[in-house]
GUMIVEX-586900 format. One record per residue: residue number from 1; residue in three letters; x negated, y negated, z of N, C-alpha, C, O, CB in turn. Coordinates in steps of 0.05 Angstrom, whole numbers. Each point is the difference from the previous one (the first is absolute). Glycine has a CB too. Layout:
{NUM ALA {X Y Z} {X Y Z} {X Y Z} {X Y Z} {X Y Z}}
...
//
This chain:
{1 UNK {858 -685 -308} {-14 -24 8} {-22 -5 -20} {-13 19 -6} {24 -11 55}}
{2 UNK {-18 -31 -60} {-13 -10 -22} {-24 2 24} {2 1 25} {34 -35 -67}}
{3 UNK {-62 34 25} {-27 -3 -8} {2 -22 28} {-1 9 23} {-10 3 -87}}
{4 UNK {14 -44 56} {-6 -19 0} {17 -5 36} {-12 -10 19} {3 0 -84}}
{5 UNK {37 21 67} {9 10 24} {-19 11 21} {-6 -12 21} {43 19 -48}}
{6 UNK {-42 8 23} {-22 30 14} {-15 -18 5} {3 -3 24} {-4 50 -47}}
{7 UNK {-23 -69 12} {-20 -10 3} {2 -28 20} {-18 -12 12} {7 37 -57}}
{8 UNK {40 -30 42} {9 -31 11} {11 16 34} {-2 -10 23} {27 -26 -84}}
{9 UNK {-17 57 56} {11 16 30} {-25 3 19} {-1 -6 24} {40 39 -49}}
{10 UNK {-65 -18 6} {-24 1 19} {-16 -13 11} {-17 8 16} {22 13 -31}}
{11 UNK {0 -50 2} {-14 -31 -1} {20 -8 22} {-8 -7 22} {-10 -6 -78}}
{12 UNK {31 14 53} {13 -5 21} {5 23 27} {11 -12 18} {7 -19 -58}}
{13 UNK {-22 51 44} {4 20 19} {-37 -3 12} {-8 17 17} {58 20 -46}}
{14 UNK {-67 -56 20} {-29 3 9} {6 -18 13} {1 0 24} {-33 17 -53}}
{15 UNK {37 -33 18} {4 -39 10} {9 3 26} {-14 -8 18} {34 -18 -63}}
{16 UNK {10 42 49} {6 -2 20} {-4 14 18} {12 -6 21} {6 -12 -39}}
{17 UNK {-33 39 18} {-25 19 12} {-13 -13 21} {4 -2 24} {-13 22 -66}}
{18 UNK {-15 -31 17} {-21 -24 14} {16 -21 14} {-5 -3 24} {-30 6 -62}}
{19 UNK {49 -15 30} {13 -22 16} {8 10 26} {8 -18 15} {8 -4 -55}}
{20 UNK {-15 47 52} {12 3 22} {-20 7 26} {2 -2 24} {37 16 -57}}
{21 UNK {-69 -2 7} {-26 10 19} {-5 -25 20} {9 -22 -6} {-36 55 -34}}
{22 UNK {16 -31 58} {-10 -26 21} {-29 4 -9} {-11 16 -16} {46 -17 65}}
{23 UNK {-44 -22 -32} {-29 -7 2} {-19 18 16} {2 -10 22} {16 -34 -26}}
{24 UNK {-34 63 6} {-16 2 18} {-28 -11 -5} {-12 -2 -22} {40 37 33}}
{25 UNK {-38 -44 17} {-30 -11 -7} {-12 13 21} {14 6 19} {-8 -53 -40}}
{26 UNK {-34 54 21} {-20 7 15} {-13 -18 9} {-6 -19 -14} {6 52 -4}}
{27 UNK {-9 -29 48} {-21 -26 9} {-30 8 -3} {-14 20 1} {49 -38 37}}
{28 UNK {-36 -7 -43} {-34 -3 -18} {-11 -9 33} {11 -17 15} {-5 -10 -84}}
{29 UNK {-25 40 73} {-19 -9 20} {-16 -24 2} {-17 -3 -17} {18 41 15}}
{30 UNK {0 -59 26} {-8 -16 -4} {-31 -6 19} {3 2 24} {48 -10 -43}}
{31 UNK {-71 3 11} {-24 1 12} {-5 -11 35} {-17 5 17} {4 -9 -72}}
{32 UNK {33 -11 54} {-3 -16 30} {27 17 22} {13 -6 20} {-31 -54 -49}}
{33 UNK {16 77 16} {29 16 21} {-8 25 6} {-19 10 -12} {59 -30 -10}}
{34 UNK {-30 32 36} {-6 33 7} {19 11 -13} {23 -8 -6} {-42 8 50}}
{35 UNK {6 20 -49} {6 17 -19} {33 -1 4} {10 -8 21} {-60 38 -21}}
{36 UNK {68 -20 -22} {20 -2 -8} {21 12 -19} {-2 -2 -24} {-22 -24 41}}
{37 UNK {41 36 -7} {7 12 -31} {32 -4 2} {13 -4 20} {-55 47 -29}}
{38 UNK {50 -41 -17} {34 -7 5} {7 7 -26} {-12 15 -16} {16 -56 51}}
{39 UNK {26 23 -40} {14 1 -22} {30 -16 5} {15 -2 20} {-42 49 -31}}
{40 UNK {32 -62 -21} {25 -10 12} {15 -4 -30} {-9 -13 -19} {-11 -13 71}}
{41 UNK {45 39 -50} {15 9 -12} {25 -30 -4} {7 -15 19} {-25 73 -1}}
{42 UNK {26 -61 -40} {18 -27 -3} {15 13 -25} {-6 18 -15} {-28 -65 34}}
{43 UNK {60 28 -18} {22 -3 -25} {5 28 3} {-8 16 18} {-8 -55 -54}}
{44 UNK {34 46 11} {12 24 -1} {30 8 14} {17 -13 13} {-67 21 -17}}
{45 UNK {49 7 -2} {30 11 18} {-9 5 32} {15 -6 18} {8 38 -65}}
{46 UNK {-47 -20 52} {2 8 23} {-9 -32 27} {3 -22 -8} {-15 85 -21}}
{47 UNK {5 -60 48} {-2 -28 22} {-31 0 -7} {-14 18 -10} {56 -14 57}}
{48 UNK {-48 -24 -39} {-37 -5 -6} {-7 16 30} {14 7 19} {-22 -69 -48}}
{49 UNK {-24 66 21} {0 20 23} {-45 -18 -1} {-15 -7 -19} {73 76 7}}
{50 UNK {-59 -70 37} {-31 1 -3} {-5 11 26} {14 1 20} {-26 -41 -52}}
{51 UNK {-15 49 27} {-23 24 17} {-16 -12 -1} {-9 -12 -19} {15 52 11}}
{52 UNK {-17 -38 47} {-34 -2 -2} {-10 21 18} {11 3 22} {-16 -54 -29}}
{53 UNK {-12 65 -1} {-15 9 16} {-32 -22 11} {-18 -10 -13} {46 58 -13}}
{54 UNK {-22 -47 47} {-21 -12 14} {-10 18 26} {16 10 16} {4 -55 -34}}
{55 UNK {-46 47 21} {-12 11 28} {9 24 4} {-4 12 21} {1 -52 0}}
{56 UNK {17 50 -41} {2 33 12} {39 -4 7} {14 19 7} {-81 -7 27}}
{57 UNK {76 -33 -36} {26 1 -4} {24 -19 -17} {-2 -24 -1} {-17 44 41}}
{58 UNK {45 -4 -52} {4 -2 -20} {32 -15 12} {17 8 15} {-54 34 -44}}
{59 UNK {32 -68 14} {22 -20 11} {15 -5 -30} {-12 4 -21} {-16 -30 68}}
{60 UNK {50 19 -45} {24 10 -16} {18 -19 -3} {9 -9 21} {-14 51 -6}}
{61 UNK {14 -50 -35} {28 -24 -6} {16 5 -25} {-7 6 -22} {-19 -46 42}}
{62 UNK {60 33 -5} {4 17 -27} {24 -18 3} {8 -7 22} {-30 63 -28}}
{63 UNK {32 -64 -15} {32 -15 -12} {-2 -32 12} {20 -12 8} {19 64 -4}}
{64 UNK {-66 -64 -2} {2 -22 6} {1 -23 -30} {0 9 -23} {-23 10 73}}
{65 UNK {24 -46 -43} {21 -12 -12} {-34 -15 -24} {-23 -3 8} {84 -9 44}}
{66 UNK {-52 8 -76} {-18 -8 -23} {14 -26 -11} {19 -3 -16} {-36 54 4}}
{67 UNK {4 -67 23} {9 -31 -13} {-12 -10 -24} {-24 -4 -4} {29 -9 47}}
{68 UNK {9 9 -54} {-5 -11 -34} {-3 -29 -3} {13 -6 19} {16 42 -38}}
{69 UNK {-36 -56 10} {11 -22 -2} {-22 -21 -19} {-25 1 4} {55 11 46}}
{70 UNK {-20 -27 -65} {1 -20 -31} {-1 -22 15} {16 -2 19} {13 24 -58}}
{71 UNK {-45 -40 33} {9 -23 3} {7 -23 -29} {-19 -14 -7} {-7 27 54}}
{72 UNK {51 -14 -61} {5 -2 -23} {-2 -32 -6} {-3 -11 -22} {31 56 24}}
{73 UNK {-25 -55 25} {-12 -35 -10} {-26 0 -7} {-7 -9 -22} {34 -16 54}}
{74 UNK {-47 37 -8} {-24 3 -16} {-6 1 -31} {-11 -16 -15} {9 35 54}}
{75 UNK {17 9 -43} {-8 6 -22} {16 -10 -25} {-9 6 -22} {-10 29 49}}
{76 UNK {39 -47 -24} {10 -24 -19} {-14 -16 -10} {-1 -3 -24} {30 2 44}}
{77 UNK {-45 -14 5} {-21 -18 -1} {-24 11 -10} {-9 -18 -15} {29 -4 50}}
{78 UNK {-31 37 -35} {-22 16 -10} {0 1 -33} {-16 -12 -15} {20 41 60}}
{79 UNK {24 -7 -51} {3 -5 -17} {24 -8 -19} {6 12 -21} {-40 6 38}}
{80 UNK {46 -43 -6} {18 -10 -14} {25 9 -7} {4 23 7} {-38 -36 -15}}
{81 UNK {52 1 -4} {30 17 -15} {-10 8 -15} {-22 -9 -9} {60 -13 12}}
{82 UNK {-23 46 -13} {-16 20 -25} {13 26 -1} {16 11 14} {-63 -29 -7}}
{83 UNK {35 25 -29} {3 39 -9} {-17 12 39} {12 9 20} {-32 -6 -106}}
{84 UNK {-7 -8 81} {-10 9 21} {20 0 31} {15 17 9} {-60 -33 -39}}
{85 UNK {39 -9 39} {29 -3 23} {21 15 -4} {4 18 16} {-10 -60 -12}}
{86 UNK {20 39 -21} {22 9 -4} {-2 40 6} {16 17 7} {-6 -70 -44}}
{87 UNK {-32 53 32} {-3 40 1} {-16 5 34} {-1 18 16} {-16 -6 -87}}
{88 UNK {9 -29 71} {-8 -4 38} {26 -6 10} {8 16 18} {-57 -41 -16}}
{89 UNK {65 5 -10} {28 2 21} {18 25 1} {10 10 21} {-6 -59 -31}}
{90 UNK {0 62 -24} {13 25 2} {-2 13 10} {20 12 9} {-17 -14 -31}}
{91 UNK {-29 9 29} {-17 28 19} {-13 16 -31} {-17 18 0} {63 -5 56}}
{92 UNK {-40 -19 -69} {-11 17 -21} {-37 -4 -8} {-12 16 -15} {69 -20 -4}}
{93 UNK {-70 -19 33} {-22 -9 8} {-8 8 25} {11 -17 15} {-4 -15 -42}}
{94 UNK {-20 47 41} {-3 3 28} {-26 2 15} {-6 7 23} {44 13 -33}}
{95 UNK {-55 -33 -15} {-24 -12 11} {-10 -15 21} {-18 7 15} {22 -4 -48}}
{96 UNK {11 -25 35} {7 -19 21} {8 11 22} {-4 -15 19} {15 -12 -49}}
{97 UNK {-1 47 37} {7 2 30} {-25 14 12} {-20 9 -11} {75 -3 6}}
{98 UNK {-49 -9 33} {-11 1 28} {9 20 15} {23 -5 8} {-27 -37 -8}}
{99 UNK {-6 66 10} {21 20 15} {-23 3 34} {-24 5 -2} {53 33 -58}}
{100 UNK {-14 -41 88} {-10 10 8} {13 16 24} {25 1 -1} {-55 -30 -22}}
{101 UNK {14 42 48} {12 17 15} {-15 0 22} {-24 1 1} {42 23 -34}}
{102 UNK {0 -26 56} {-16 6 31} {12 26 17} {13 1 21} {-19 -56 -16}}
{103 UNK {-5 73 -22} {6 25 11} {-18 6 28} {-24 -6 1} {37 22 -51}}
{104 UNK {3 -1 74} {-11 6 22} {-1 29 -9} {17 11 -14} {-1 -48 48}}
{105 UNK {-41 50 -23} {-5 19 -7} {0 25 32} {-18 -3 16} {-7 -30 -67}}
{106 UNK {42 52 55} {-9 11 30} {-3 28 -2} {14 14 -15} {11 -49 41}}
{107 UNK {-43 46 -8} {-24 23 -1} {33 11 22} {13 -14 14} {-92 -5 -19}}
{108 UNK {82 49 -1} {21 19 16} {2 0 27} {19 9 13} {-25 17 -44}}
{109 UNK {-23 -42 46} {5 -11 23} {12 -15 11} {11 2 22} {-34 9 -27}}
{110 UNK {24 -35 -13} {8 -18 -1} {-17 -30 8} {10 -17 14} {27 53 -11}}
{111 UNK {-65 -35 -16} {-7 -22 -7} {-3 -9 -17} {-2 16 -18} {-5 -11 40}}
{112 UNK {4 -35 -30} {8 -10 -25} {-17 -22 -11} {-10 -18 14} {53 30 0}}
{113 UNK {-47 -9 -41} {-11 -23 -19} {11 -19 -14} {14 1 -20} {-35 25 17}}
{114 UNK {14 -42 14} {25 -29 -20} {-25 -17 -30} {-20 -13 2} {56 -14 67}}
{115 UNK {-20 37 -94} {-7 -9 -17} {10 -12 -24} {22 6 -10} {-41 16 32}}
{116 UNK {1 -41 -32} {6 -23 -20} {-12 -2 -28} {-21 -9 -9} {25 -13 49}}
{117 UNK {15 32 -50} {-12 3 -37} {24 -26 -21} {23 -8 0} {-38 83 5}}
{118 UNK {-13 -77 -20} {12 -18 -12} {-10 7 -39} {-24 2 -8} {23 -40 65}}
{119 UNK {23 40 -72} {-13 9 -28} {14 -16 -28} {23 -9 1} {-31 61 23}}
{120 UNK {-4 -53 -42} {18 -8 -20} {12 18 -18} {-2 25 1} {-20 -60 4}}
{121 UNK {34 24 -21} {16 23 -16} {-23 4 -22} {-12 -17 -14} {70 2 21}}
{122 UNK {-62 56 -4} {-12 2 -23} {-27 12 22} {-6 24 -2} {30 -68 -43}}
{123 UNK {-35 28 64} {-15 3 17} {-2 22 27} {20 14 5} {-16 -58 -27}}
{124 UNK {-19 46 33} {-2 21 15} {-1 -15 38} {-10 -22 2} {-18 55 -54}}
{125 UNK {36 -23 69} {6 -10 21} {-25 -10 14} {-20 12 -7} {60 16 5}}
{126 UNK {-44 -46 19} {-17 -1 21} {7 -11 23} {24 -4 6} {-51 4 -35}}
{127 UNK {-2 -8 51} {13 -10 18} {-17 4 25} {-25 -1 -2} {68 7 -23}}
{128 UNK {-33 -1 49} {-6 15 28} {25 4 11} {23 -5 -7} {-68 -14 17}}
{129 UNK {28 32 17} {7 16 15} {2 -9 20} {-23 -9 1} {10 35 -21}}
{130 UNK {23 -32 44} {-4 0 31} {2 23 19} {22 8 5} {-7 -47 -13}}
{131 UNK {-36 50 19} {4 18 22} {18 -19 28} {9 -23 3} {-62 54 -22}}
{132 UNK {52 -12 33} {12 -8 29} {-19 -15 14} {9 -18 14} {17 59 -9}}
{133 UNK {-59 -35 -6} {-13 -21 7} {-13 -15 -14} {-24 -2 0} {24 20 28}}
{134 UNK {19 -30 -43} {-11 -21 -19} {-16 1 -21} {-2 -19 -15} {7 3 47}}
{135 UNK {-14 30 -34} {-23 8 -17} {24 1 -30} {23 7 1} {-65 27 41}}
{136 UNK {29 -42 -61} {4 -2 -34} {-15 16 -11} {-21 8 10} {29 -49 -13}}
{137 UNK {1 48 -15} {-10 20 -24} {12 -5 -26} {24 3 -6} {-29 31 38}}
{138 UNK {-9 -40 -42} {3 -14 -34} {6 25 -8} {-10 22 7} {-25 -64 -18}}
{139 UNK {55 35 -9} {23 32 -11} {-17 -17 -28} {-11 -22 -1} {83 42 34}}
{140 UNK {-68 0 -51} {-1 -8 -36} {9 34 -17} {-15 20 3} {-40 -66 2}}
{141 UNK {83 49 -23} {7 17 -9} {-5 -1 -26} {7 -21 -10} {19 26 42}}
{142 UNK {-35 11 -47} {-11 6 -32} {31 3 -6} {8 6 -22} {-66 23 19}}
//
């Protein structure tokens, strides 16, 4: 195997390495919420998964559904026919999209948190939370 082989195999055996790792993010504490801690895991091979611990108990969601979505007239209009467009329509531009998720989250008892994150590509998740009595809690993941 040539030099130039060996180097194009490992360039490629990283690529598709990384390409397979998912996202994890940690939640960043937000000043107007009680205390909080979590994590939420996206892309990859394995199902997205997010955690919160809240109040002393630890509520849980796992293989719920991550909506993607472009709006390509927009951004036609934005920015015109072109090189640019043209690499936003491929997917090979993926700036432009929008991903979000309303994962329910439920503690082994079985009560539950219904939440709404919304992120861009490149970006890190946010959002809230709903308890059972209504109460919100502003989520934000580094």
């Amino acid at each position: 195997m040539s030099a130039i082989t060996k180097i194009l195999a490992t360039c490629f055996l990283g690529v598709t390495i990384s390409g397979c790792a998912g996202h994890t993010h940690k939640l960043v504490s937000e000043n107007d919420s009680p205390p909080v801690t979590g994590s939420f895991s996206h892309e990859g091979t394995q199902p997205p998964v997010m955690v919160l611990e809240l109040e002393g108990a630890r509520y849980e969601g796992r293989g719920f559904v991550i909506q993607h979505h472009q709006d390509l007239a927009k951004v036609r209009q934005l920015f015109g026919p072109g090189k640019h467009y043209d690499q936003i329509f491929s997917g090979m531009d993926r700036d432009h999209i929008r991903s979000s998720a309303s994962p329910v989250l439920r503690t082994q008892n079985g009560e539950t948190i219904r939440c709404l994150l919304a992120w861009r590509s490149g970006q890190a998740p946010s959002g809230f939370c709903t308890k059972p009595d209504g109460k919100q809690i502003d989520v934000r993941f580094d």
